[in-house]
VOVO-935678 format. One line per 3 residues: their letters; for each residue x, y, z of C-alpha. Coordinates in Angstrom, 1 decimal, padded with zeros to 4 digits. Layout:
a) X Y Z | ...;
REM end
This chain:
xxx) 080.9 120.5 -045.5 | 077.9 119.9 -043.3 | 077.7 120.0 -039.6;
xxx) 077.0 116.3 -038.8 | 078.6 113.4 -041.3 | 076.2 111.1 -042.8;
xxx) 077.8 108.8 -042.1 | 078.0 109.1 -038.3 | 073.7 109.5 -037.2;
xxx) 074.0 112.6 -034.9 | 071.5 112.4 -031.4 | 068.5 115.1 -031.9;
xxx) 069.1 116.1 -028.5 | 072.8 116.4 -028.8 | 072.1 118.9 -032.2;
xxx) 069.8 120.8 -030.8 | 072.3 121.3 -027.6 | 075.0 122.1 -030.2;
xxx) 072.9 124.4 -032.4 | 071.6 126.1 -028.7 | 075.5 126.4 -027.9;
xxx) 076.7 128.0 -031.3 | 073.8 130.6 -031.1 | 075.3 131.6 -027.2;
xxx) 078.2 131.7 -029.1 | 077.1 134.3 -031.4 | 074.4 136.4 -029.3;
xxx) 076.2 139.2 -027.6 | 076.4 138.8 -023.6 | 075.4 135.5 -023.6;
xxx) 077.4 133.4 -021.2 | 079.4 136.4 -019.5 | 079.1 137.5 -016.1;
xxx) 077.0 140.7 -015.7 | 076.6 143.4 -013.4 | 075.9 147.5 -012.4;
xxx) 078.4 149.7 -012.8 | 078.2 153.5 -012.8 | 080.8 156.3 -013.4;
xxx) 080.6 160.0 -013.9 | 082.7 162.5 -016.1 | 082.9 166.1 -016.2;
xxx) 082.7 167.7 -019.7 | 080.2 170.4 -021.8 | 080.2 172.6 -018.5;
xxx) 078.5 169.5 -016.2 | 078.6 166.0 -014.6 | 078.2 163.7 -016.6;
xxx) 077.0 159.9 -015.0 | 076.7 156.7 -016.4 | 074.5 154.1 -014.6;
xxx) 074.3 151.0 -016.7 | 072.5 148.0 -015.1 | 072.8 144.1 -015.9;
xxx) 076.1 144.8 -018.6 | 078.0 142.0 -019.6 | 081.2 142.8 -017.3;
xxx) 083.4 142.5 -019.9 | 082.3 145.1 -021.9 | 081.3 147.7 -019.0;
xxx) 084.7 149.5 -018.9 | 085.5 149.9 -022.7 | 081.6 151.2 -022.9;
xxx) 082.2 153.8 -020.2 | 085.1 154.9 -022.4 | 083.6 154.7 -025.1;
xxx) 080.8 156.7 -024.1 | 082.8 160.0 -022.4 | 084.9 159.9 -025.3;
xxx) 081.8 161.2 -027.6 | 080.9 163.2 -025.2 | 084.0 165.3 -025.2;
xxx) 084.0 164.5 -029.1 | 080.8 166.6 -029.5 | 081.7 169.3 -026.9;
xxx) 084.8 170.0 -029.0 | 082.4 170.1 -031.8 | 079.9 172.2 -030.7;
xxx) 081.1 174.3 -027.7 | 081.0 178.3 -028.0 | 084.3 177.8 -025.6;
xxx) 087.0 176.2 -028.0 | 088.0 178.7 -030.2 | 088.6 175.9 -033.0;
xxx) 085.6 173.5 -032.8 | 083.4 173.5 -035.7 | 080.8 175.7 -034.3;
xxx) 083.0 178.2 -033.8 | 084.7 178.5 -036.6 | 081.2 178.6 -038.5;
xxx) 079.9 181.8 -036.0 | 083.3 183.4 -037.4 | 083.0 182.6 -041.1;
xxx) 079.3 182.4 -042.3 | 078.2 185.7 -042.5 | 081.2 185.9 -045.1;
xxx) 080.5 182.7 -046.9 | 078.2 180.0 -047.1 | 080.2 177.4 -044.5;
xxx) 080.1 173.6 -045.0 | 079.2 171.9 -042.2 | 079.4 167.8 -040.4;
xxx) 076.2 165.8 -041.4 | 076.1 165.8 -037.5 | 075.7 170.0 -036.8;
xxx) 073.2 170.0 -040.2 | 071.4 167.4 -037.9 | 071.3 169.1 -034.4;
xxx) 070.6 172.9 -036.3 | 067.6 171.5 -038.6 | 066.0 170.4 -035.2;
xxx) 066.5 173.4 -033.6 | 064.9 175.3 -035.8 | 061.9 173.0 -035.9;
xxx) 061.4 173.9 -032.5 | 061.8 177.0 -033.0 | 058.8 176.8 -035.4;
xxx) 056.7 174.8 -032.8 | 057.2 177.2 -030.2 | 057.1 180.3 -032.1;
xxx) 060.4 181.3 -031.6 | 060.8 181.3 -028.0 | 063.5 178.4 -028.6;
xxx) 066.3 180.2 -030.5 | 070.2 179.2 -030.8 | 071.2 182.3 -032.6;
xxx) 070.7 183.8 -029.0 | 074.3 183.8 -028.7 | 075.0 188.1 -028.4;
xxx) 072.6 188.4 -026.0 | 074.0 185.0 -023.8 | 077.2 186.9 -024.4;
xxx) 076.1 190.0 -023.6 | 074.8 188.8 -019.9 | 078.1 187.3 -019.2;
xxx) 076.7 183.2 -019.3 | 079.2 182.6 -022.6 | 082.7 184.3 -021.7;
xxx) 083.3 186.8 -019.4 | 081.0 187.0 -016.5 | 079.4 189.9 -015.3;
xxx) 077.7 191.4 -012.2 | 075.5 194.1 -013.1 | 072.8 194.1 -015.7;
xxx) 073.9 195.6 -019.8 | 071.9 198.7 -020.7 | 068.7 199.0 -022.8;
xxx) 070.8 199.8 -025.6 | 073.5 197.4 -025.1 | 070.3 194.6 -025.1;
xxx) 068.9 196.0 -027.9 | 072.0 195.8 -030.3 | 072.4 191.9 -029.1;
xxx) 068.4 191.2 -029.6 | 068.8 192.7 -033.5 | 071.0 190.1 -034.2;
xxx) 068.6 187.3 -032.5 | 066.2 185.7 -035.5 | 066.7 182.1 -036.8;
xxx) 065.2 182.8 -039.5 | 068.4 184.7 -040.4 | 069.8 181.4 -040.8;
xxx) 070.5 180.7 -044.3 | 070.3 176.7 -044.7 | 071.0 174.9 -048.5;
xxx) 070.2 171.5 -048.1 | 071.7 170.3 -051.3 | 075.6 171.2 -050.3;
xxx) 074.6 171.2 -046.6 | 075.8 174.9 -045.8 | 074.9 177.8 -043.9;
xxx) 075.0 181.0 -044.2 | 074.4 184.4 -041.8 | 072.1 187.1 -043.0;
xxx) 073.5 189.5 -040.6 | 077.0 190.3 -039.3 | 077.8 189.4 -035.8;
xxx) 075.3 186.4 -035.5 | 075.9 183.7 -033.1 | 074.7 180.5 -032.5;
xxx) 074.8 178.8 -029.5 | 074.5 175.2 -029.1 | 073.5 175.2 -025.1;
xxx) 070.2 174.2 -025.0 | 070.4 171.8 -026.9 | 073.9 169.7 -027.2;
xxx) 074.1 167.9 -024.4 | 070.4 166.3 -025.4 | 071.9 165.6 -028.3;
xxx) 075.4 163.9 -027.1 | 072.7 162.0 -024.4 | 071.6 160.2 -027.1;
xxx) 074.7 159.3 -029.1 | 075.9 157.7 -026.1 | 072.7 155.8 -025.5;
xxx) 073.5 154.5 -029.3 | 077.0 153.7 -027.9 | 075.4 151.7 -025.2;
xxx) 072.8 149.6 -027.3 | 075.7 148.6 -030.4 | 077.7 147.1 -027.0;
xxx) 074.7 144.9 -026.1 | 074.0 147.4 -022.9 | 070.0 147.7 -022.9;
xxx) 069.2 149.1 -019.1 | 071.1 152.2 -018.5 | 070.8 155.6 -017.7;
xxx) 072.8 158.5 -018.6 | 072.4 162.2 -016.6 | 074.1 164.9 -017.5;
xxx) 073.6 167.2 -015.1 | 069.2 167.5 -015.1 | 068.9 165.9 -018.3;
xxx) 068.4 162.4 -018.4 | 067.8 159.4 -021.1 | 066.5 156.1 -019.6;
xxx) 066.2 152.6 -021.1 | 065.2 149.2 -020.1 | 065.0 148.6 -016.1;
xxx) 066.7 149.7 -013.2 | 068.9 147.8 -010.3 | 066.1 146.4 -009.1;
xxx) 064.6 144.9 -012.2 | 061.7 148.0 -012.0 | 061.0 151.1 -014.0;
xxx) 063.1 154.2 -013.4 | 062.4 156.7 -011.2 | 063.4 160.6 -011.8;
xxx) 063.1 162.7 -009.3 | 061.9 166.6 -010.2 | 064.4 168.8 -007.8;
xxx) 062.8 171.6 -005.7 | 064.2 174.6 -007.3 | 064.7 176.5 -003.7;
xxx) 065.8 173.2 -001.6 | 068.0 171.0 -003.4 | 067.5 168.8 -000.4;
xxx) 064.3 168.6 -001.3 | 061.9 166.9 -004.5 | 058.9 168.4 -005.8;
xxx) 057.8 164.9 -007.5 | 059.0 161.3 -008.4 | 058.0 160.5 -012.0;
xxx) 058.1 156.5 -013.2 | 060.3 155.9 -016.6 | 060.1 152.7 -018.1;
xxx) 061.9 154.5 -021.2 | 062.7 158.3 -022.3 | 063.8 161.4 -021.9;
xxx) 063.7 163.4 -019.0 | 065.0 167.4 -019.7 | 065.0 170.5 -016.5;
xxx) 066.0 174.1 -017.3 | 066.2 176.3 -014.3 | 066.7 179.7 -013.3;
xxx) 069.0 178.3 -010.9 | 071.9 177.0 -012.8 | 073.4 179.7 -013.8;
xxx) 072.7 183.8 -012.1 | 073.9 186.6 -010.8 | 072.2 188.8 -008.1;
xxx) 072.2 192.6 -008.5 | 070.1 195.1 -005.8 | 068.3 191.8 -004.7;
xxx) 067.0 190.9 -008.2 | 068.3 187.8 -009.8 | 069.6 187.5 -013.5;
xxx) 069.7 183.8 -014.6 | 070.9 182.3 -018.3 | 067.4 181.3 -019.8;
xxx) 066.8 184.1 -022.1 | 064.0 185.6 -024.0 | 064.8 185.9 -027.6;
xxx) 062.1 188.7 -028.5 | 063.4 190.7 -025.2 | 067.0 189.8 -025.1;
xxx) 067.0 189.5 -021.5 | 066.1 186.6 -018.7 | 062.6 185.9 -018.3;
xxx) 060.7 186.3 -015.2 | 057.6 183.9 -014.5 | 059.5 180.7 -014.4;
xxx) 061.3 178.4 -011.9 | 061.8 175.8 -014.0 | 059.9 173.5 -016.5;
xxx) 060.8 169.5 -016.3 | 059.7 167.9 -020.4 | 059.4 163.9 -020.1;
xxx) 059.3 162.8 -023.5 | 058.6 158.6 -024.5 | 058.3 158.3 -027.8;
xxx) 059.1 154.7 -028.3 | 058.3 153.4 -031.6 | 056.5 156.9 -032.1;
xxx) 057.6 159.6 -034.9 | 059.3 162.9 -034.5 | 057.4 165.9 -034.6;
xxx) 057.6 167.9 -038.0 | 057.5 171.5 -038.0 | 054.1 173.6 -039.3;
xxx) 057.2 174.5 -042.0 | 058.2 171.1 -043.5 | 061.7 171.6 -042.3;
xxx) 063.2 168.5 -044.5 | 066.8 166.3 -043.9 | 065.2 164.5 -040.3;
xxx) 064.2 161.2 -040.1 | 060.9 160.0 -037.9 | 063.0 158.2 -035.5;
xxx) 063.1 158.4 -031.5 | 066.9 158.3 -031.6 | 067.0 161.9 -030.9;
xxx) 064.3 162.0 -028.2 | 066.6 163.6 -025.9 | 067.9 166.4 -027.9;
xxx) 063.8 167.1 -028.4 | 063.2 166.7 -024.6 | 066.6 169.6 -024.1;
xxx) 065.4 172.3 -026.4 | 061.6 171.7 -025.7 | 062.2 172.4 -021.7;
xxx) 064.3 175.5 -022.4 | 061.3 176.6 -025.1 | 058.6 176.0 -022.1;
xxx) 060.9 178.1 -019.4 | 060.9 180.5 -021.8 | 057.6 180.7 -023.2;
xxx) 056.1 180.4 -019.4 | 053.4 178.1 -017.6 | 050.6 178.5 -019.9;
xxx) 052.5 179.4 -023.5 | 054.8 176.8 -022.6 | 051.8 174.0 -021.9;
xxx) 050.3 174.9 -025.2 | 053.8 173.6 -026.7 | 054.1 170.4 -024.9;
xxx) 050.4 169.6 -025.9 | 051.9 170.1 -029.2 | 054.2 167.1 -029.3;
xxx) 053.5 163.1 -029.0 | 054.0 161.4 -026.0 | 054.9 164.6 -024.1;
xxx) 054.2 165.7 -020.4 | 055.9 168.1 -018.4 | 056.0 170.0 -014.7;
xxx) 056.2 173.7 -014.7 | 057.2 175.9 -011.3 | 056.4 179.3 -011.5;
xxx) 056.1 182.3 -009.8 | 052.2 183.8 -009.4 | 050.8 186.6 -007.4;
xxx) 049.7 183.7 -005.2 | 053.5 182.4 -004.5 | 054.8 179.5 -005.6;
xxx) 052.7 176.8 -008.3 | 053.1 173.8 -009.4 | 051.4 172.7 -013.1;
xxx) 051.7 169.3 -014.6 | 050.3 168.5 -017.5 | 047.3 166.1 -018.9;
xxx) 048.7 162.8 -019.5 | 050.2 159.6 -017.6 | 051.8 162.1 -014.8;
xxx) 048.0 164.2 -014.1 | 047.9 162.1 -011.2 | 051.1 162.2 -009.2;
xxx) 051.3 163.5 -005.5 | 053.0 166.9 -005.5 | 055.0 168.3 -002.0;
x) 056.1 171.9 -002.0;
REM end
């Protein structure tokens, strides 16, 4: 049956004002009262908060929910600290057997170990014995291992010991007592499910932050870009820059998250693979990655099963800022130079104190206090 009877002539105005009304009708937020809401939620070891901005008001609560709800989906997925998610039970079984794994650990471990191409193996998530061994995964610890003790965990520290078969999608451990460890790189990854979450509600400005790292999209409160502050490592009062984000990624890895302090020398979580204990030049490296419409990386290896997307840009942004802390100021530049639409801002310790590096791009320019 058509819309208008023939036999009844229909006002153009009053069709176009019911065709205008039936496509309200059928866009998403259209006609609802909007507004800014923010929440926060502690899961994967940090605060997680939520900041969205012009949501359909309807919609804001059941998106909040929605959102920590993956969030503590993936942590019970990949955390080293349930004894029965997935990762776990694949760091128990796959040096025995070729394990099956979720499309969605396939996903997060293929781009780990691109990275770990790009930066020549600085990045590496089967440091898990010598995490362990310092005390930042289980049982803490006060005093420093002994050389042997670190050399034992740093034998077992190779992703290339990783034995992947993309056809079945399993993998496989070359060597007993391998583990993998997911934390420099899962909550990235769980950053940008929920930004998914958020678009499929019709929520396009938000920000999510969980705890340093940080995804962006559309505008802020006041209708502007978003502005991310880059935390003094030594004065949390304090900020070291402001860098503008109309959209992106925004990842910090510090030596101050996590440490111990033994005869006046501090121990912190961000290891060196090849060493197998915490490096020593860094303070901490900030990676801004805005990919937009702009492809992936690929690895010098061809690593296959990713798509040219920027829906993981934050997972990227999370393992490429632990790779720079760990590579240090000038290895870890190199990297970021690497990748599209990458900048970054390195602290470090020199013989001259305290320096601040930022690299060539859109963020050359920016005042820097210190």
């Amino acid at each position: 049956m058509p819309f208008f009877s023939p036999s009844r002539p229909c006002h153009p105005r009053r069709a176009i004002l019911f065709i205008l009304g039936l496509l309200c009708l059928l866009t998403p937020g259209c006609g609802l009262k909007r507004g800014n809401f923010h929440e926060s939620h502690e899961s994967m070891g940090t605060l997680w908060e939520v900041t969205l901005v012009d949501a359909p008001t309807g919609r804001a609560s059941q998106a909040m929910q929605a959102s920590f709800d993956e969030i503590d989906r993936i942590d019970r997925m990949m955390s080293l600290f349930k004894p029965e998610s997935e990762l776990c039970q694949l760091n128990r079984r796959a040096y025995q057997a070729a394990v099956p794994v979720s499309p969605e650990l396939w996903e997060i471990l293929q781009i780990a170990c691109q990275i770990s191409d790009l930066s020549g193996g600085v990045f590496d998530v089967t440091i898990g014995p010598v995490v362990q061994l310092w005390g930042f995964a289980g049982q803490r610890r006060q005093t420093p291992p002994t050389t042997a003790e670190i050399a034992r965990a740093k034998s077992l520290v190779n992703y290339r010991n990783l034995l992947f078969d993309p056809v079945n999608k399993t993998v496989r451990f070359r060597k007993q007592g391998m583990v993998i460890d997911l934390g420099g790189i899962a909550k990235g990854y769980a950053i940008d499910r929920v930004t998914e979450i958020l678009k499929k509600r019709g929520i396009q400005n938000a920000m999510v932050n969980a705890g340093g790292q940080i995804k962006v999209t559309g505008h802020n409160e006041q209708g502007g870009v978003w502005k991310i502050g880059v935390q003094h490592p030594r004065d949390p009062s304090k900020l070291i820059t402001v860098l503008p984000l109309a959209q992106g990624s925004f990842s910090t890895s510090g030596d101050y998250e996590h440490f111990f302090i033994y005869k006046g020398q501090m121990y912190h979580h961000e290891m060196d693979p090849k060493k197998g204990k915490p490096t020593r030049e860094m303070i901490s490296a900030t990676v801004i990655l805005d990919w937009g419409k702009h492809d992936q990386p690929t690895s010098e290896t061809g690593r296959s099963g990713l798509e040219g997307t920027p829906s993981r840009e934050a997972t990227w942004a999370d393992g490429l800022s632990t790779a720079v802390f760990v590579a240090g100021r000038k290895k870890g530049m190199s990297i970021v130079e690497k990748v599209k639409n990458a900048d970054a801002v390195l602290i470090a310790h020199t013989p001259k104190g305290i320096v601040v590096s930022v690299s060539k791009g859109k963020y050359s320019d920016i005042p820097i206090s210190y």
